[in-house]
VOROLUM-270243 format. One record per atom (N, C-alpha, C): x negated, y negated, z. Coordinates in steps of 0.1 Angstrom, whole numbers, padded with zeros to 4 digits, always signed. Last residue first. Layout:
XYZ ...
This chain:
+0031+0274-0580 +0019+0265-0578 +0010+0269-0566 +0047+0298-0601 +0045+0295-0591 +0030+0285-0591 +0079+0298-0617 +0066+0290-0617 +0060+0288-0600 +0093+0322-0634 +0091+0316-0620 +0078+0311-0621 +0112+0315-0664 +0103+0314-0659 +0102+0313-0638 +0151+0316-0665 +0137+0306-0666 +0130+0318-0660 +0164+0346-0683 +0163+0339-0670 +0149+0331-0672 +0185+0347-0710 +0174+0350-0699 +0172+0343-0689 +0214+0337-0719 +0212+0352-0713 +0198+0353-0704 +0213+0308-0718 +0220+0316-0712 +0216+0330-0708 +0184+0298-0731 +0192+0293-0722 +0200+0299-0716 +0181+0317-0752 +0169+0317-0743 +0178+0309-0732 +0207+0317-0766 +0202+0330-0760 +0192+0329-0749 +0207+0293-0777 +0215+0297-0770 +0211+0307-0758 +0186+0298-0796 +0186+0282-0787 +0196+0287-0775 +0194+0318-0811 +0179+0317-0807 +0178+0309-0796 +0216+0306-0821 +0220+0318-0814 +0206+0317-0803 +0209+0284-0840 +0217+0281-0828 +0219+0294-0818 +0191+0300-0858 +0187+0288-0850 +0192+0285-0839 +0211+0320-0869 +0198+0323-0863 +0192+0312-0849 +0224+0298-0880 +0229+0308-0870 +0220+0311-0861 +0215+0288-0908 +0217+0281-0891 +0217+0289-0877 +0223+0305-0926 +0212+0308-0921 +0210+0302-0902 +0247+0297-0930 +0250+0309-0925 +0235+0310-0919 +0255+0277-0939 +0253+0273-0924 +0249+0285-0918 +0255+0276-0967 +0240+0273-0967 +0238+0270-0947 +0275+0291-0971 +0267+0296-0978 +0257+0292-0970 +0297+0267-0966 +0299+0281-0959 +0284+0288-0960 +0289+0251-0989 +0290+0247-0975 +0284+0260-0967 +0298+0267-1011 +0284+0262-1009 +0281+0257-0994 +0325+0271-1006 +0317+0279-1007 +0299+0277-1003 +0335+0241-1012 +0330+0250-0996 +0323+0261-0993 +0329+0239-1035 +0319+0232-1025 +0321+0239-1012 +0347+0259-1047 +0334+0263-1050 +0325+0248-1039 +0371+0248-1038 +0369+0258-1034 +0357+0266-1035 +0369+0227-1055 +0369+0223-1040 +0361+0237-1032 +0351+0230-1084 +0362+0230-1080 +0361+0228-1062 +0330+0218-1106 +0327+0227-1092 +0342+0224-1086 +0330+0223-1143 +0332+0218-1124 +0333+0228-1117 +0318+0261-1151 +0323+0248-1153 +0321+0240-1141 +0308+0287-1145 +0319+0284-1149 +0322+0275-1152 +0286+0277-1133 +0282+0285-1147 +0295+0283-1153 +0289+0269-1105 +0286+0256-1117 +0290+0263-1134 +0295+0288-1090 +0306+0280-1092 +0300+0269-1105 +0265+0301-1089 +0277+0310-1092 +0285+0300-1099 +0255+0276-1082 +0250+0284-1096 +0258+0288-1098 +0260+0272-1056 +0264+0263-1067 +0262+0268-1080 +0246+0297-1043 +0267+0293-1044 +0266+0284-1056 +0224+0293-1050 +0225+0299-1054 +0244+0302-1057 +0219+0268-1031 +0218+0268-1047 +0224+0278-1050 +0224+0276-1004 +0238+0269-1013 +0231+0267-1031 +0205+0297-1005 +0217+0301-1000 +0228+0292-1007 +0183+0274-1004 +0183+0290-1011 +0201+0296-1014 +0187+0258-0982 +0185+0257-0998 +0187+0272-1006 +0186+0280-0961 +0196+0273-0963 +0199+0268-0981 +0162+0289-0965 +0174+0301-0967 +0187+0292-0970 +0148+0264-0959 +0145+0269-0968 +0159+0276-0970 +0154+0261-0932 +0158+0253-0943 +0159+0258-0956 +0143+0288-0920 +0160+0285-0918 +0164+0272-0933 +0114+0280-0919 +0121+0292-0927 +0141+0287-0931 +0120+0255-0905 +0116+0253-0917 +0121+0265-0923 +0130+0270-0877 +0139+0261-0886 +0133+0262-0900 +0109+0289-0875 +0124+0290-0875 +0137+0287-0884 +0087+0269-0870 +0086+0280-0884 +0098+0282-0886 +0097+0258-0850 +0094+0247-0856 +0094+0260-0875 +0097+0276-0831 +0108+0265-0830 +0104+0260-0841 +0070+0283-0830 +0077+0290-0832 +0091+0284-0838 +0060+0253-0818 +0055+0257-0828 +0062+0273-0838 +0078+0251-0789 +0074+0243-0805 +0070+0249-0817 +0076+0269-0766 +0082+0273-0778 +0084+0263-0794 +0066+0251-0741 +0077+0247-0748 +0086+0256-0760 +0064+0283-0719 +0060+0274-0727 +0069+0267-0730 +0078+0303-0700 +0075+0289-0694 +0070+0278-0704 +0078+0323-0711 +0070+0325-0704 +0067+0307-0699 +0102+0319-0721 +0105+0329-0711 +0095+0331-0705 +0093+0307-0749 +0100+0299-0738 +0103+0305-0721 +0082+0331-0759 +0076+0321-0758 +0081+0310-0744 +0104+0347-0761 +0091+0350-0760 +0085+0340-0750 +0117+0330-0781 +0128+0335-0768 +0113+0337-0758 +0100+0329-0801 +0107+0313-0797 +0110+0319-0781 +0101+0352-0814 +0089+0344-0810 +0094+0333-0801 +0124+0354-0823 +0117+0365-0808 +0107+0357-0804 +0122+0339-0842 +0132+0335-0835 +0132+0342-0819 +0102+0345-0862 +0100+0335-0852 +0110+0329-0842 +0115+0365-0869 +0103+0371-0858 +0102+0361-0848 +0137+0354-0883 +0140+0367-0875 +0124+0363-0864 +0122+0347-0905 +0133+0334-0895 +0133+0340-0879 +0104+0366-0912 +0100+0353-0905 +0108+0343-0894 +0122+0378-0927 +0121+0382-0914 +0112+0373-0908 +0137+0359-0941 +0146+0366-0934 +0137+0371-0921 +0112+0357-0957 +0118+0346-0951 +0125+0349-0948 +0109+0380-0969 +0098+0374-0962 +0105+0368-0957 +0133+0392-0982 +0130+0397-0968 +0117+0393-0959 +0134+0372-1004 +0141+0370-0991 +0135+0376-0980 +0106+0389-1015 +0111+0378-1010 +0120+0372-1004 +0115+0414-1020 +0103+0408-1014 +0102+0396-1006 +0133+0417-1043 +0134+0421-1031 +0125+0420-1022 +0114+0410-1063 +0123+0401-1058 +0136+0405-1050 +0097+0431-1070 +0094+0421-1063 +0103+0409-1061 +0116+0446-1086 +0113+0451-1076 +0109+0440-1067 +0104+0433-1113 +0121+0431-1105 +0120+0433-1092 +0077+0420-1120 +0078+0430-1115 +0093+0429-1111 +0068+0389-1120 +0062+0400-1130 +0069+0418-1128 +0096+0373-1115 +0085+0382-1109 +0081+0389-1119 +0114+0349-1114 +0109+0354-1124 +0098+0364-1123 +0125+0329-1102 +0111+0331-1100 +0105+0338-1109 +0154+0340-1098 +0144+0327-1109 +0133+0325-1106 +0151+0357-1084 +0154+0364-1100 +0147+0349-1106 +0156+0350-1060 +0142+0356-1059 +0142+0355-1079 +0184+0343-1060 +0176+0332-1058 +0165+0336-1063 +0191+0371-1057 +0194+0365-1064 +0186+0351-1069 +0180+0370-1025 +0177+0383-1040 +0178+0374-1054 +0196+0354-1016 +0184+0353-1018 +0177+0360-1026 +0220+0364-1009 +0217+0357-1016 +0206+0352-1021 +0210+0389-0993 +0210+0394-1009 +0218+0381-1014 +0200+0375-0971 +0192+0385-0974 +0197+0387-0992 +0223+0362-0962 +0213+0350-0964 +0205+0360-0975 +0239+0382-0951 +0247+0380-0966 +0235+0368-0975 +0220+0392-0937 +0222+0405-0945 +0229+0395-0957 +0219+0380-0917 +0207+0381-0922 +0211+0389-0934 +0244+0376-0905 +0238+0361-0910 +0224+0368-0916 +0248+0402-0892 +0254+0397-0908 +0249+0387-0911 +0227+0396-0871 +0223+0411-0885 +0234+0407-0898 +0237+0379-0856 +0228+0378-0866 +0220+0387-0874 +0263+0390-0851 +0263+0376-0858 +0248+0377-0863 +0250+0407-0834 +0260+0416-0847 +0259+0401-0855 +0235+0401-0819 +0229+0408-0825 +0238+0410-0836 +0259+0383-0802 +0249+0379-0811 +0247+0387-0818 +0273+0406-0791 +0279+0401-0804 +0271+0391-0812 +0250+0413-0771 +0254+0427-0782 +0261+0415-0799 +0248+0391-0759 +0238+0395-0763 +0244+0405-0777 +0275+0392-0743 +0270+0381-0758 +0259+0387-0765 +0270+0417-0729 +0282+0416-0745 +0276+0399-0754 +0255+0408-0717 +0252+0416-0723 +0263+0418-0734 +0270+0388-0702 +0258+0387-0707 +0251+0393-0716 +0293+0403-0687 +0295+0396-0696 +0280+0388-0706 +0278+0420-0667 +0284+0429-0685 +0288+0414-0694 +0268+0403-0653 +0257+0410-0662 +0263+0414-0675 +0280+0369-0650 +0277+0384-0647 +0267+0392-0656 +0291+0345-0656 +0275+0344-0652 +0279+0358-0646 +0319+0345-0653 +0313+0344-0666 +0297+0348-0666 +0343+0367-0638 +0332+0361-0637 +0324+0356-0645 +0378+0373-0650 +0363+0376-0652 +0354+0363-0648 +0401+0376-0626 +0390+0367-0631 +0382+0372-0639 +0434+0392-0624 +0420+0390-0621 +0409+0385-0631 +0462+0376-0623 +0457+0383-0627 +0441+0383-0625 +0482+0363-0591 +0475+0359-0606 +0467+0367-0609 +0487+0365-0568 +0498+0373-0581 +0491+0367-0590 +0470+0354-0554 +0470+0370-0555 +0482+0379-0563 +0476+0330-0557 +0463+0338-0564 +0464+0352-0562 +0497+0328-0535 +0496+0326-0549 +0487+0330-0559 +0483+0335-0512 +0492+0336-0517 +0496+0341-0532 +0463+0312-0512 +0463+0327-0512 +0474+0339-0517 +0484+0291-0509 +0473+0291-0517 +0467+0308-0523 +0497+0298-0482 +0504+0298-0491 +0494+0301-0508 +0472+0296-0469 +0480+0311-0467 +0488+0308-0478 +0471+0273-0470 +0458+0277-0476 +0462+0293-0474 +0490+0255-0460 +0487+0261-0470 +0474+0268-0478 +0488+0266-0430 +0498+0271-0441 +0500+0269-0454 +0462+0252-0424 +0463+0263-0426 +0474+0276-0434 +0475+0229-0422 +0466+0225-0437 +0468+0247-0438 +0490+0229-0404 +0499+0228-0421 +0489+0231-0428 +0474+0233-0383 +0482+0240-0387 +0490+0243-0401 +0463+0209-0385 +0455+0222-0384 +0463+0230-0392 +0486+0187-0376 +0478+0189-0393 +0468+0200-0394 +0488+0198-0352 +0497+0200-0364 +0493+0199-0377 +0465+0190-0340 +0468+0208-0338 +0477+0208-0347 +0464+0161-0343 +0456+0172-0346 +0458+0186-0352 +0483+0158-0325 +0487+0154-0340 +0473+0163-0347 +0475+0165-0304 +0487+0172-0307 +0490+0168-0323 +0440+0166-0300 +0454+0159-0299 +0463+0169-0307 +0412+0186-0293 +0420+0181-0303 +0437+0175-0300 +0387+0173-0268 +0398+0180-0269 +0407+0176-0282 +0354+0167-0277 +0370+0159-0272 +0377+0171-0278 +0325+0182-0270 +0332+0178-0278 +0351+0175-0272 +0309+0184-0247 +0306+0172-0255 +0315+0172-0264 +0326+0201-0218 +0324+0204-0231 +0320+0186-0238 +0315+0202-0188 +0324+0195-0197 +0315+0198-0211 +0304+0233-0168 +0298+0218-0179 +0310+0218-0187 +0326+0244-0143 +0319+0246-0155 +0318+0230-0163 +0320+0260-0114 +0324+0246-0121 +0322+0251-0132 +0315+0280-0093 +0327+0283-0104 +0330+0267-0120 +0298+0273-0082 +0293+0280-0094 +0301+0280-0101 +0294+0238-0068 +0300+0250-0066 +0299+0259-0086 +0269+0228-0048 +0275+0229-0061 +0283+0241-0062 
């Protein structure tokens, strides 16, 4: 046998029509490059700084959704009629911070792999509530005057989605910003 031989390769030599469509595909994929490199640079969306800014502009969305739900609700607290005025500052801030706890609760909860039901479930009901709360107290404003003009139903609209927020940010947040559970078996 001679040593200089060498084993035929198992794979077929590429044809000339081959070596040309190689070639083009590779000019454009220089061209392709090309072009991206005058295009301005990407933000990555699944990064850290960008994760952390939703996180930050939630926390600002839901300190105002708690603050304008918070002193409509004061107002709301007045027909209750408290033996005490004082104590209707009491109230919103129960059901503001209930919405609030059970919305940690929920993130909590879910991040340890549970379903988060039963937190999920106070959230909302608190949330209904603020909501009720929130457009009575619009319609009151707009009714005292007379009809409710267009611009006093939106108001009322606007008023009763503010509580929502909480709910949709809470739902959001455990999905995007944290990370599932590692489940190990």
């Amino acid at each position: 046998m001679n040593l200089l031989m060498r084993k035929k390769s198992s794979m077929p030599r590429p044809t000339k029509i081959q070596l040309v469509n190689r070639h083009q595909q590779d000019a454009r994929i220089t061209q392709f490059e090309a072009q991206e490199s005058k295009r301005a640079t990407r933000i990555m969306a699944d990064t850290t700084p960008v994760l952390w800014l939703l996180l930050i502009l939630s926390t600002i969305a839901l300190l105002t959704s708690f603050v304008f739900s918070y002193f409509a609700l004061v107002e709301v607290a007045v027909w209750m009629r408290p033996p005490q005025e004082w104590l209707t500052l009491l109230v919103p801030a129960f059901v503001e911070l209930v919405i609030i706890l059970s919305a940690i609760d929920y993130m909590v909860d879910r991040s340890r792999g549970n379903s988060g039901r039963v937190p999920f479930a106070a959230m909302v009901a608190f949330s209904a509530l603020a909501v009720i709360g929130n457009a009575a107290h619009t319609f009151y404003e707009w009714v005292k005057d007379g009809p409710v003009p267009w611009e006093g139903w939106l108001g009322v609209g606007l008023s009763a989605i503010v509580p929502l927020v909480v709910v949709y940010i809470s739902k959001r947040l455990t999905q995007v910003v944290f990370a599932e559970p590692i489940v190990i078996n």
